[in-house]
Each structure stands twice: as structure tokens, then as C-alpha cells.
Phi, psi and omega in degrees: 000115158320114168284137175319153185264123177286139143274114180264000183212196172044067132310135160298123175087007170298138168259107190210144177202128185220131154291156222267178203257322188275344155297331175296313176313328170250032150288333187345322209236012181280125178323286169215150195189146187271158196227315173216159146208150182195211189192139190226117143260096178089032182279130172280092176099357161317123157203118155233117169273119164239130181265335179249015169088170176205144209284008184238149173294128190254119134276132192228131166255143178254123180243013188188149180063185159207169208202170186227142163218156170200129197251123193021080146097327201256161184260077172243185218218136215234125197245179187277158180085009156309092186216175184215135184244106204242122193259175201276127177211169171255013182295160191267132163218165173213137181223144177215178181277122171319114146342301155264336180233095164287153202270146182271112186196149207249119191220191176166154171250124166236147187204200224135164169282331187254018185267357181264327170303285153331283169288350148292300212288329188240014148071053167280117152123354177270024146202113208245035169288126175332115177264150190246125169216170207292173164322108191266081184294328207278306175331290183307348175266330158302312205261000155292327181303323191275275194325323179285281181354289200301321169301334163281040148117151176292010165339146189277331195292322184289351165307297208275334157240036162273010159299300169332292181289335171316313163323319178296282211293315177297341185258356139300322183280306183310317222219047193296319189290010167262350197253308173299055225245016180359288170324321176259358187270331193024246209294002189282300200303280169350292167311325187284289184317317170285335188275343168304330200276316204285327170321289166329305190284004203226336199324283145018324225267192156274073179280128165246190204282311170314307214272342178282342159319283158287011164276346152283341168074054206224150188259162185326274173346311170294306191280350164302283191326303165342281182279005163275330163316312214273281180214088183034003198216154163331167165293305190310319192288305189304316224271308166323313180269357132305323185286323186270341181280329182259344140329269156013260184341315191267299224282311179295305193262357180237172146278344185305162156294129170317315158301342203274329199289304181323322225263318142300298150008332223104331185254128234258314197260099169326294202307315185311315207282328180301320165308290164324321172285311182295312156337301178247026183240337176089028144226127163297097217357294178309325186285284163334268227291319151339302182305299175306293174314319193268002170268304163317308192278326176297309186320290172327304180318288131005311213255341192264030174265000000 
């Protein structure tokens, strides 16, 4: 039987943006600034070896599944609801993806002139043990903010301000009990997390607000206000980007037609679903998928060289 091939990229439905070396070059003098980011769903077969360390701060959030990392010498091992801040080192590491339940994951590299500084003040890297925090809806909500930036092109105003929001997004990790109150919400918590499930299970449906609402016995006001607290977005806003993540997904892993896909979606009019999309994706449904397949077939190239 033919052993699995390790992968560092071209997951179906991966999300990635690296800046380009002549844009890095005239960073020099920037305090902190993201370099790569990206989102793996369900990578299968993930592995990066840096045998020399690597000169940028990783944050890897695990949001489905596990993975592994090993940091000097030592081994852990990273579950969902998880995460690791591997601060900049030349020591050798590697992190890969769980073999039967691979891990789901939201990461990104940031560095800078102000990055020894940084990780002293916020003490990254004295304990590179895997941290467990409640479901980090608002994090996951910063770095669509960032990833939208960034995509629109390396410019420096879009550098700078997904720069901006790194603060934000780190200070969701850093700092949870401000963000976060799971722990502490029990039916608070409960209310959210079952209307994500129904969102998912309905993508197809017409949902309103009303009707999520009353599945909590809750009036619309509260419960908006609730679940806007909870993650950062609106109900309507959360249950479209669900919807659109799994677009994502089918336009990579499928053959459907972009009608077909809409049609799954909910959406009756492809173009309106075309809109919508290209709205929170900066690209078009056809365009997506183009991209993705054609990064997945170079990536392939690379890898029988």
C-alpha cells in the first residue's frame, strides 16, 4: 500500500495569502505585520518540517479535529477548541495533521521590527503548551477582517491595516475572558451553539431571525443582541458565512455547477448567489475555484519534481 504523500498546502476549501519577497523587503521598518495567513479545512495529510526554525511568530488555532507539533524535542498534541502561539526561533519544529481525525485550522505568521518586544510584553513562547479557549467566534471573525484586507491586494494602506486588526485578533487569544464568556454563559453559551447547528443543518432553508429566535423562546432583540455578542456578527450575516464557507468547499471538492451549488445554498438566482459571494470572498464563485484548483495542481507539480 502506498504511503500517504505529507502536504504543506492545497487542501480543498484552503484559504491562503503570502506576501510577495519584494513586498517584504519594504517592510523593514514595520512594528508587526502578518506575512502569511491562511485556513485548512480538514487537512488531510498536513505536515511542515522547518528544520532551522522559522524567523516569524505562527499562531495555529485548531477549530475541528487534531494535530501535533514538536518544539525542541518535545511532542504535543493539539485538540479542537485549541491553540498555539510558536514564537520565532531557529530551533527545529514541525506540526502535521492527525491521520484519521485531521485538524481544521485558522493560522497565520506575523513578524516585524517590534516582534522581541511584543513577545516579551505578552510573554509568547514561556509556555508553548497547547491552550484550550471557549469556541473563538470574534478571533475567527478579526481574521476574516485581516484575510479581506490582505487580499485586496499588498498595498501598504492593506498591510497596514490588517496590521491593525492583529492586535484585535491576538487579544481575543491572549486575553479570552474578555472576549469570551462561554464558561460562564451556560445557557447563554448553549443558545448560541444550538442556533449554529440549526444554521448548518438548514443551509437550503429560508432562515429568519424570528424564526431562531423562537426556537429559544427568546423575542428577536434579545436574541440578536445575544448572539451578536456571543460572535461578533449579526445572526443573518453569521448564517450567509456559513453558507458561503461551504460554497467554498463544494466549488473545490465537487463538479457541481455554480447553479447547483446556489441552489444548494438557498439561493434561487445563481447571480444574486454570485454577488453575494464574490462580496465576502473579493472573488467569484468561477474565479474561486479556478484559483484553488490551479494552486492544488502547481503545489502536485512541485511535489512529483
Amino acid at each position: 500500500m502506498k504511503k500517504p504523500s505529507k502536504r504543506r498546502t492545497g487542501f480543498q476549501g484552503e484559504k491562503r495569502i503570502s506576501l510577495p519577497a519584494k513586498v517584504l523587503k519594504n517592510l523593514t521598518e514595520e512594528n508587526i505585520y502578518i506575512n502569511h495567513i491562511g485556513y485548512y479545512p480538514k487537512a488531510y495529510n498536513h505536515y511542515r518540517r522547518r528544520k532551522y526554525g522559522c524567523e516569524d511568530n505562527i499562531l495555529i488555532y485548531c477549530v475541528q479535529g487534531k494535530g501535533y507539533y514538536m518544539y525542541d524535542g518535545v511532542k504535543y498534541q493539539v485538540n479542537t477548541n485549541q491553540f498555539i502561539i510558536i514564537p520565532f526561533t531557529t530551533k527545529a519544529l514541525s506540526y502535521w495533521a492527525d491521520q484519521d481525525d485531521p485538524w481544521t485550522i485558522y493560522w497565520l505568521h506575523f513578524t516585524g521590527k517590534g516582534l522581541p518586544a511584543f513577545n516579551d510584553k505578552y510573554r509568547i513562547g514561556v509556555d508553548k503548551r497547547p491552550v484550550y479557549i471557549p469556541y473563538n467566534a470574534e478571533g475567527i471573525f478579526v481574521w476574516n477582517k485581516m484575510f479581506d484586507s490582505l487580499s485586496r491586494g499588498p498595498g501598504l494602506p492593506n498591510i497596514r491595516n490588517a496590521s491593525l486588526c492583529l492586535y484585535y485578533f491576538m487579544a481575543t487569544f491572549i486575553y479570552p475572558e474578555h472576549y469570551n464568556q462561554a464558561d460562564d454563559a451556560g445557557d447563554e453559551e448553549n443558545t448560541i451553539n444550538q442556533t449554529i447547528d440549526y444554521m448548518r443543518q438548514n443551509l437550503k432553508k429560508k432562515v429568519t431571525v424570528r424564526e431562531m429566535a423562537a426556537l429559544h423562546n427568546l423575542s428577536e432583540s434579545y436574541f440578536s443582541k445575544l448572539f451578536r455578542t456571543a460572535t461578533g456578527m449579526p445572526p443573518i450575516d453569521y448564517f450567509i458565512y456559513i453558507r458561503m464557507q461551504e460554497a467554498c468547499r463544494l466549488l473545490c471538492s465537487t463538479n457541481y455547477s455554480i447553479k447547483q451549488i446556489a441552489y444548494l445554498m438557498g439561493y434561487d438566482d445563481p447571480y444574486y448567489f454570485s454577488r453575494i459571494f464574490k462580496k465576502l470572498m473579493n472573488l467569484s464563485p468561477e474565479n474561486y475555484r479556478r484559483s484553488i484548483l490551479n494552486t492544488m495542481a502547481q503545489d502536485m507539480e512541485e511535489a512529483q519534481k
